[in-house]
N, C-alpha and C positions, 0 to 999 in steps of 0.2 A: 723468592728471597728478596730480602734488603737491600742495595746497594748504593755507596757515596758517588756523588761525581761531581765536579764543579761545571755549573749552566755556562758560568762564564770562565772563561778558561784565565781570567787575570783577576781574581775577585776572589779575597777570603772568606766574602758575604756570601758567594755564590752556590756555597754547596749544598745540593739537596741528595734526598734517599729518594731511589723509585724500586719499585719490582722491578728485576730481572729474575730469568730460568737461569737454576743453581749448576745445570751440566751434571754430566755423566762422565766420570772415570775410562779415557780409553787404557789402550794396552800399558801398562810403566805407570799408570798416575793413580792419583789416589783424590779421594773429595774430601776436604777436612769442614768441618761447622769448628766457625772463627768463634772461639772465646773472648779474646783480649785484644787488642790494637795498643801500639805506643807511638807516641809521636815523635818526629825528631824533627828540626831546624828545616832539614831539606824541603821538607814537606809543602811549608812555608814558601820558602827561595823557589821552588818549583812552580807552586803558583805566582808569585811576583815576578818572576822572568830575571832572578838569581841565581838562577844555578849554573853550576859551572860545566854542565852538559846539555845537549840541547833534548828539548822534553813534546812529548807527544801531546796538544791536546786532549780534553775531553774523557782522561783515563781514570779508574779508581785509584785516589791516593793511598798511601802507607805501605812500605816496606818490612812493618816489621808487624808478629801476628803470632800469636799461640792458639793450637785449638786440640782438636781431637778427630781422629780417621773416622768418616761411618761410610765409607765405601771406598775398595780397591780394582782398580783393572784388570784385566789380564794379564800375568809375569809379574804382579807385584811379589816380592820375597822379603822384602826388608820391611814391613809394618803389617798392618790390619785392622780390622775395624776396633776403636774402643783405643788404640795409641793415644798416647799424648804427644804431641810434638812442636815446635818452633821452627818460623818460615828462616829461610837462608836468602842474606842479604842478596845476593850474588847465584843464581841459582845453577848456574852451566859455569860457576869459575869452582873449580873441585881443590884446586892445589896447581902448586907450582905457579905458572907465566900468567896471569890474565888472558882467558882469550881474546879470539880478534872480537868486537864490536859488543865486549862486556858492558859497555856504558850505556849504549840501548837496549839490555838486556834485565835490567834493575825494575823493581816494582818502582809504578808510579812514574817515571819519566819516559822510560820505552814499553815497557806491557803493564795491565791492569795488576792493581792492589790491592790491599789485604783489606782494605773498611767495607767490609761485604760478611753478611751472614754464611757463606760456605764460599771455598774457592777450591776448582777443580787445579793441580800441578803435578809434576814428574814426582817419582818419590824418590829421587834426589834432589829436591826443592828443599826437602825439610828434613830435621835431626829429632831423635829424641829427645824427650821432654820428661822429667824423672819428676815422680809422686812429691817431692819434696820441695819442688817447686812450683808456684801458683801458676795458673796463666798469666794473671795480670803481671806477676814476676817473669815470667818465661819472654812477655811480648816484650821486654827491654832490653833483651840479651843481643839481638842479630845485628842491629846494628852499632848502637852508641858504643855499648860494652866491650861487642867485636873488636869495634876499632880503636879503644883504650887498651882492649889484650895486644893487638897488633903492634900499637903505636910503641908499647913498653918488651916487647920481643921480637925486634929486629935483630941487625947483626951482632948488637954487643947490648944483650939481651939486659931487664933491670932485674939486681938482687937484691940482698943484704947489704946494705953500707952504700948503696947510690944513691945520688939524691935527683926526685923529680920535680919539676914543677908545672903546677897546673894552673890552666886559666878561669876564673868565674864557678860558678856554680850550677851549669848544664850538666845535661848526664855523661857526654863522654870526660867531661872533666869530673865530676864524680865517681866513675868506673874506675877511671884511672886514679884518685886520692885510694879505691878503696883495695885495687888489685897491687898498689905497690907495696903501702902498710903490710898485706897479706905476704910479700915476700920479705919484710924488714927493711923496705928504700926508708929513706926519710923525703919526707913530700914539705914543699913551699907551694903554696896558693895561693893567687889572687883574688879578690873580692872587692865590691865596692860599698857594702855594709858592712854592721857590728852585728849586725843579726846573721848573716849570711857568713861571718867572720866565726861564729863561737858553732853553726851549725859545723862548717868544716874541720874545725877544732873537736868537736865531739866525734866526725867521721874519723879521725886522726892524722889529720893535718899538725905538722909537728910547728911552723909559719905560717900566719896568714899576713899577709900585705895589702894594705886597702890604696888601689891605684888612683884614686878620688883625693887622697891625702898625700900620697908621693907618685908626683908623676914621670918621675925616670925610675921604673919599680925595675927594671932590667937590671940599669946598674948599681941599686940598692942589693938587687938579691944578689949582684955578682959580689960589690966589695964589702957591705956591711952582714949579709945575711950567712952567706958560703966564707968568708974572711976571705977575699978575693980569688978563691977557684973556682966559683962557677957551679951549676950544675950538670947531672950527668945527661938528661935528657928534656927538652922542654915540648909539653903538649899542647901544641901552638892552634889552640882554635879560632883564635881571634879574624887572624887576617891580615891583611893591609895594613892596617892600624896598630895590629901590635907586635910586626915581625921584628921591627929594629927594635924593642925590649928586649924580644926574646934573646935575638943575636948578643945582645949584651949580657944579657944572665948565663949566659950556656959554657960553658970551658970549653977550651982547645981538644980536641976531639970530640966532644959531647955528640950528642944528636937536638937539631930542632925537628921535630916530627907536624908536619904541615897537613891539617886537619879539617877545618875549617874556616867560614869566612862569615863572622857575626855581622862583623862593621861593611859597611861601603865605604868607609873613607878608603884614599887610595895614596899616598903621599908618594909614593915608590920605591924601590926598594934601593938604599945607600950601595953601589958596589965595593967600594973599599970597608963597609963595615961587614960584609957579608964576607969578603974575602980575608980580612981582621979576621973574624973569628975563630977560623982554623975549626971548624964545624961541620956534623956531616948534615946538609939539609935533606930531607926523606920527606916524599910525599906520598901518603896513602888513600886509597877507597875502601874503609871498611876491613876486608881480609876476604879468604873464601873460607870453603866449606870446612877445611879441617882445622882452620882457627877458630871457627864457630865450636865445632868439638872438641877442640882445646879447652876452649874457655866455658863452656859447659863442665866439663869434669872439673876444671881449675875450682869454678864457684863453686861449684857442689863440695869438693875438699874441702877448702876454707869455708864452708856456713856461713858466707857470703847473705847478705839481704842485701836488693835492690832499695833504691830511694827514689821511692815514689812520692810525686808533690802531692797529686791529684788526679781520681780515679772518677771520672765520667760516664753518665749511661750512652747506649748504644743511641738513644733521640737526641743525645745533647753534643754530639761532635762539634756541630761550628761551633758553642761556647770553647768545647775543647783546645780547637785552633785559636781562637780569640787568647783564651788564656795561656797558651804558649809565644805568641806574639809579644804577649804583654811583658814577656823575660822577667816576670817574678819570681819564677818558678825555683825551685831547688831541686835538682834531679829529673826524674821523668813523669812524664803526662800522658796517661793509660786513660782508655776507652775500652769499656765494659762490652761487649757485644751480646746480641740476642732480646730477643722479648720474650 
């Protein structure tokens, strides 16, 4: 079989395909042939020495991967050959606490990923994958999606009548425009085009605020947008650079849900506006297994489509990172697998 790897373990030029043996199924696991690949940011930050966890070199990148079963172990009971299914961010966090040393545990920073023609795993690794969705659809769910279901049901979960706001136009800030609409929130987004402004407006962005034209967009959306209450939850991808927005957009209780980290600026974090805002800050990884199947059956309810920018063959990977890099993008960046 196929498989990615970076030669140079700090280099987004680096990545090549060599043969490896695809393995065999032992007892619990199952072999699945990779259909789809999507990319996410980490992917990125892992190779540039950004991520916020420390990373193995020399591993197959991508966490996230649809395919289908053509061989089971011993004791498998839950699949078989000819399933369809989707890799789980998080493969040994089931629910409940994180376990201990979950963060070496993750495709691509602590064990080998999903950019490989087959990958042998436990068959608690993966969920089902229903007829109605594509692969290339299915490989964007485990983690961006995941973590935009997470990020909008935590303790004081989002419904009808709350308002979110989202950052930019990545895919967990896409998940989340598309998974709130779906319960009736009203969603405010950030953008720094008129292009990228009428796409999220067509997603159903009920706001869009271009932060390139108003650069205090926080307390824009707090007094002119919300007529000075604030939102109910903010999908804080940014970072560094755009938390003290956030903090100023969010209302007295609200949630800022701390996501990810686009920018490298680092300015630091105001304490009295963070303590001002009377806000809960929540930071997550993803989710585990049974938000994955949460949010699996969620999509499937709502007739949900994924927003895919761009769909890549299995030879063209490094354009594929190149063109994730380049943050043009609109939603997610899938990689076809197979020859």
């Amino acid at each position: 079989m196929l498989a990615y790897r970076f030669d140079d373990p700090n280099s987004l030029d680096a990545l090549r395909a060599r043969e490896e043996p695809a393995g065999e199924p032992q007892r619990g696991e199952v072999l699945v042939r990779v259909r789809a690949v999507s990319l996410n940011y980490r992917d990125i930050a892992l190779i540039l020495g950004r991520y916020v966890w420390d990373a193995v070199p020399g591993l197959i990148p991508c966490s996230d991967a649809a395919g289908e079963i053509v061989a089971v172990g011993e004791g498998v009971t839950a699949f078989k050959p000819g399933d369809r299914v989707i890799s789980v961010f998080h493969p040994r966090w089931f629910g409940g606490r994180p376990p201990k040393g979950v963060a070496m545990q993750t495709y691509g920073n602590g064990v080998d990923g999903w950019l490989t023609e087959y990958k042998v795993v436990s068959q608690e690794a993966v969920v089902p994958l229903t007829d109605e969705i594509s692969f290339e659809e299915g490989a964007t769910l485990p983690c961006a999606a995941t973590t935009a279901w997470t990020a909008l049901s935590g303790s004081a979960p989002i419904r009808a009548g709350s308002t979110v706001l989202t950052l930019g136009t990545g895919g967990v800030s896409i998940f989340a425009v598309q998974l709130a609409k779906a319960v009736g929130a009203t969603v405010i987004s950030t953008t720094s085009s008129a292009a990228k402004a009428a796409r999220l407006r067509d997603l159903g962005a009920d706001e869009v605020v271009n932060y390139t034209e108003i650069e205090a967009w926080g307390r824009h959306v707090r007094k002119a947008v919300t007529g000075g209450v604030g939102v109910d939850c903010v999908v804080e991808v940014g970072g560094p650079a755009t938390i003290g927005e956030s903090l100023r957009a969010v209302r007295p209780g609200g949630e800022v849900v701390l996501i990810g980290f686009l920018t490298e600026a680092n300015p630091g974090i105001d304490y009295f506006l963070l303590k001002g805002s009377n806000a809960v800050v929540r930071s997550i990884g993803v989710g585990d297994r049974a938000a994955l199947e949460d949010l699996v059956r969620a999509w499937r309810g709502a007739e949900l489509k994924p927003v895919i920018d761009k769909v890549f063959d299995f030879d063209d990977a490094a354009p594929a990172f190149a063109h994730l890099q380049a943050a043009r993008h609109v939603g997610k960046v899938v990689i076809r697998v197979g020859r």
